[in-house]
VOVO-676073 format. One record per residue (C-alpha): residue number from 1; residue in three letters; x, y, z. Coordinates in nm, 3 decimals, padded with zeros to 5 digits. Layout:
// residues N
{NUM; Ala; {X; Y; Z}}
...
***
This chain:
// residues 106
{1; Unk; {11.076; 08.774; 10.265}}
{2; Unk; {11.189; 09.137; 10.119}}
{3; Unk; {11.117; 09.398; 09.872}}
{4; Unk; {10.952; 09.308; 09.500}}
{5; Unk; {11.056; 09.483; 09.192}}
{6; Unk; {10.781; 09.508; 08.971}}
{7; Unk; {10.814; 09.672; 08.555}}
{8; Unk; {10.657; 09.943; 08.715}}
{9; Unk; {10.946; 10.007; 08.867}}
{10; Unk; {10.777; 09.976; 09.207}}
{11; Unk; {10.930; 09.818; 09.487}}
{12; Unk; {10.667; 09.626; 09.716}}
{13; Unk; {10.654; 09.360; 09.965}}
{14; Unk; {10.560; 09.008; 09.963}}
{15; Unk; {10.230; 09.056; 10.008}}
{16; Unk; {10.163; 09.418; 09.836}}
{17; Unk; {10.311; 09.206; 09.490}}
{18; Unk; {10.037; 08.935; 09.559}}
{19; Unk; {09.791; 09.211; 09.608}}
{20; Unk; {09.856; 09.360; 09.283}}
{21; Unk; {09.888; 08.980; 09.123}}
{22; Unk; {09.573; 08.898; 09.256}}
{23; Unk; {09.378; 09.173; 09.112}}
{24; Unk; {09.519; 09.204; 08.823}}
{25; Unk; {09.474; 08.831; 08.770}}
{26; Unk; {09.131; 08.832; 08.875}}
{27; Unk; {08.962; 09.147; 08.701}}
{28; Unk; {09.208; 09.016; 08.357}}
{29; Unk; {09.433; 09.377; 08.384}}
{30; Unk; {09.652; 09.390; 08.088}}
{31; Unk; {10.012; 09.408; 08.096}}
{32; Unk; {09.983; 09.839; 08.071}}
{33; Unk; {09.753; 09.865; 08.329}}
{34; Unk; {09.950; 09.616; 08.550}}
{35; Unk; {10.235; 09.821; 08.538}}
{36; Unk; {10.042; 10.148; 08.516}}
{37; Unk; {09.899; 10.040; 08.846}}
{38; Unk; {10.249; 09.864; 09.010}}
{39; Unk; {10.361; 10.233; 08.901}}
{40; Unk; {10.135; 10.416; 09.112}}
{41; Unk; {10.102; 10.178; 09.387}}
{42; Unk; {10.459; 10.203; 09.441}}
{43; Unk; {10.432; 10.557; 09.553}}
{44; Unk; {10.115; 10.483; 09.788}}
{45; Unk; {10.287; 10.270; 10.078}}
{46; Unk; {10.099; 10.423; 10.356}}
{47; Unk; {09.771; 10.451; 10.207}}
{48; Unk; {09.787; 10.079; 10.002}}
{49; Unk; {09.596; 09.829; 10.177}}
{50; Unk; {09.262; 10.127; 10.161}}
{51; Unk; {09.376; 10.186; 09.801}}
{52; Unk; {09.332; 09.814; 09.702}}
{53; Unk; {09.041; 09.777; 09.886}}
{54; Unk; {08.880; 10.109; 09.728}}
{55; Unk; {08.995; 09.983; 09.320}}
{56; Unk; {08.816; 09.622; 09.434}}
{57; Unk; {08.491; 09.847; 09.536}}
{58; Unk; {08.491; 09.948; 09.218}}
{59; Unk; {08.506; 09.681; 08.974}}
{60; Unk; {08.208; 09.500; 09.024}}
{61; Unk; {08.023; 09.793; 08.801}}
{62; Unk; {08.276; 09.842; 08.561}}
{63; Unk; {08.226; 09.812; 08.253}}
{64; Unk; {08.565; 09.841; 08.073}}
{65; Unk; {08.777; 09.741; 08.383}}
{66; Unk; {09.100; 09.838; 08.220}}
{67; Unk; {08.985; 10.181; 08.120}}
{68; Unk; {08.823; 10.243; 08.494}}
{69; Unk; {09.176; 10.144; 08.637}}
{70; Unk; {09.361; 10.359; 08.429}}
{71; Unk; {09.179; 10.633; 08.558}}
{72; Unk; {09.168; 10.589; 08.918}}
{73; Unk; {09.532; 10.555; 08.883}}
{74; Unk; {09.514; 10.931; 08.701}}
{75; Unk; {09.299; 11.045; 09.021}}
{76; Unk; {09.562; 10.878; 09.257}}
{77; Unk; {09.902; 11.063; 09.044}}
{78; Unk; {09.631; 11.400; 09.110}}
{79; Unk; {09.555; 11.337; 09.433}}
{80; Unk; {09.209; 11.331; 09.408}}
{81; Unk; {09.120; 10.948; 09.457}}
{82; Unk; {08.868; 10.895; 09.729}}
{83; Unk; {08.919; 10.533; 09.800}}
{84; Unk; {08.596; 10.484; 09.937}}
{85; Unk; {08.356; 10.656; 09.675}}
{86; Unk; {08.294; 10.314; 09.540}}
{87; Unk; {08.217; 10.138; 09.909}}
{88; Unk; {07.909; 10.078; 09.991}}
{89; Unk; {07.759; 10.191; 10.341}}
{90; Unk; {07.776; 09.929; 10.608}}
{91; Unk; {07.413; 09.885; 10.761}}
{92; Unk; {07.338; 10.077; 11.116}}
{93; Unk; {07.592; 10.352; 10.987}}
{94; Unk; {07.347; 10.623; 10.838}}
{95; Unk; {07.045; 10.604; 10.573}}
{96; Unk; {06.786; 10.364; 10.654}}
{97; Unk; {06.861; 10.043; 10.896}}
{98; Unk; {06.925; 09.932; 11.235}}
{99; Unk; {07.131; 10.176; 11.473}}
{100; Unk; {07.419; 09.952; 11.517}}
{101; Unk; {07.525; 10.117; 11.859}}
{102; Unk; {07.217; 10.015; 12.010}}
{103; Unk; {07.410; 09.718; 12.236}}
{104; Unk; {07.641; 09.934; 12.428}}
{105; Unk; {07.399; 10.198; 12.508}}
{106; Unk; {07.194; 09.973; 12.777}}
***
């Protein structure tokens, strides 16, 4: 294994470079928001895994994927990306639903 260089200049691991492959590849980035994002995400080592996770959230919605990428990379050279403002709520934690907790409190 070892480091990836990317033409964002980043410089990721084995399996940071597949994350940003994969999605890329799967929501059809184009080359400037590939290395737009391989940019950003080279900076973001401690926080990548939520990142990724948080810019998958989001795409499902989007309707210019590209453009919507572009900008969360904007909020995350800011720092005002909230990774999880695209998440949705898992059931039993808040709003209406099941109290999750229930099983460990008998």
């Amino acid at each position: 294994e070892g480091n990836f260089f990317c033409r964002g200049g980043g410089n990721f691991d084995a399996a940071q470079s597949k994350a940003i492959v994969d999605f890329c590849g799967e929501h059809r980035m184009d080359d400037g928001a590939k290395t737009r994002l391989e940019k950003v995400m080279s900076k973001r080592h401690a926080t990548f895994a939520e990142d990724m996770q948080g810019l998958s959230a989001a795409m499902p919605d989007a309707k210019n994927k590209v453009t919507l990428v572009m900008s969360l990379c904007s909020e995350m050279e800011k720092g005002s990306w909230d990774p999880n403002k695209f998440r949705q709520p898992k059931p039993g934690y808040g709003g209406k639903g099941g109290d999750s907790r229930s099983d460990w409190r008998s």
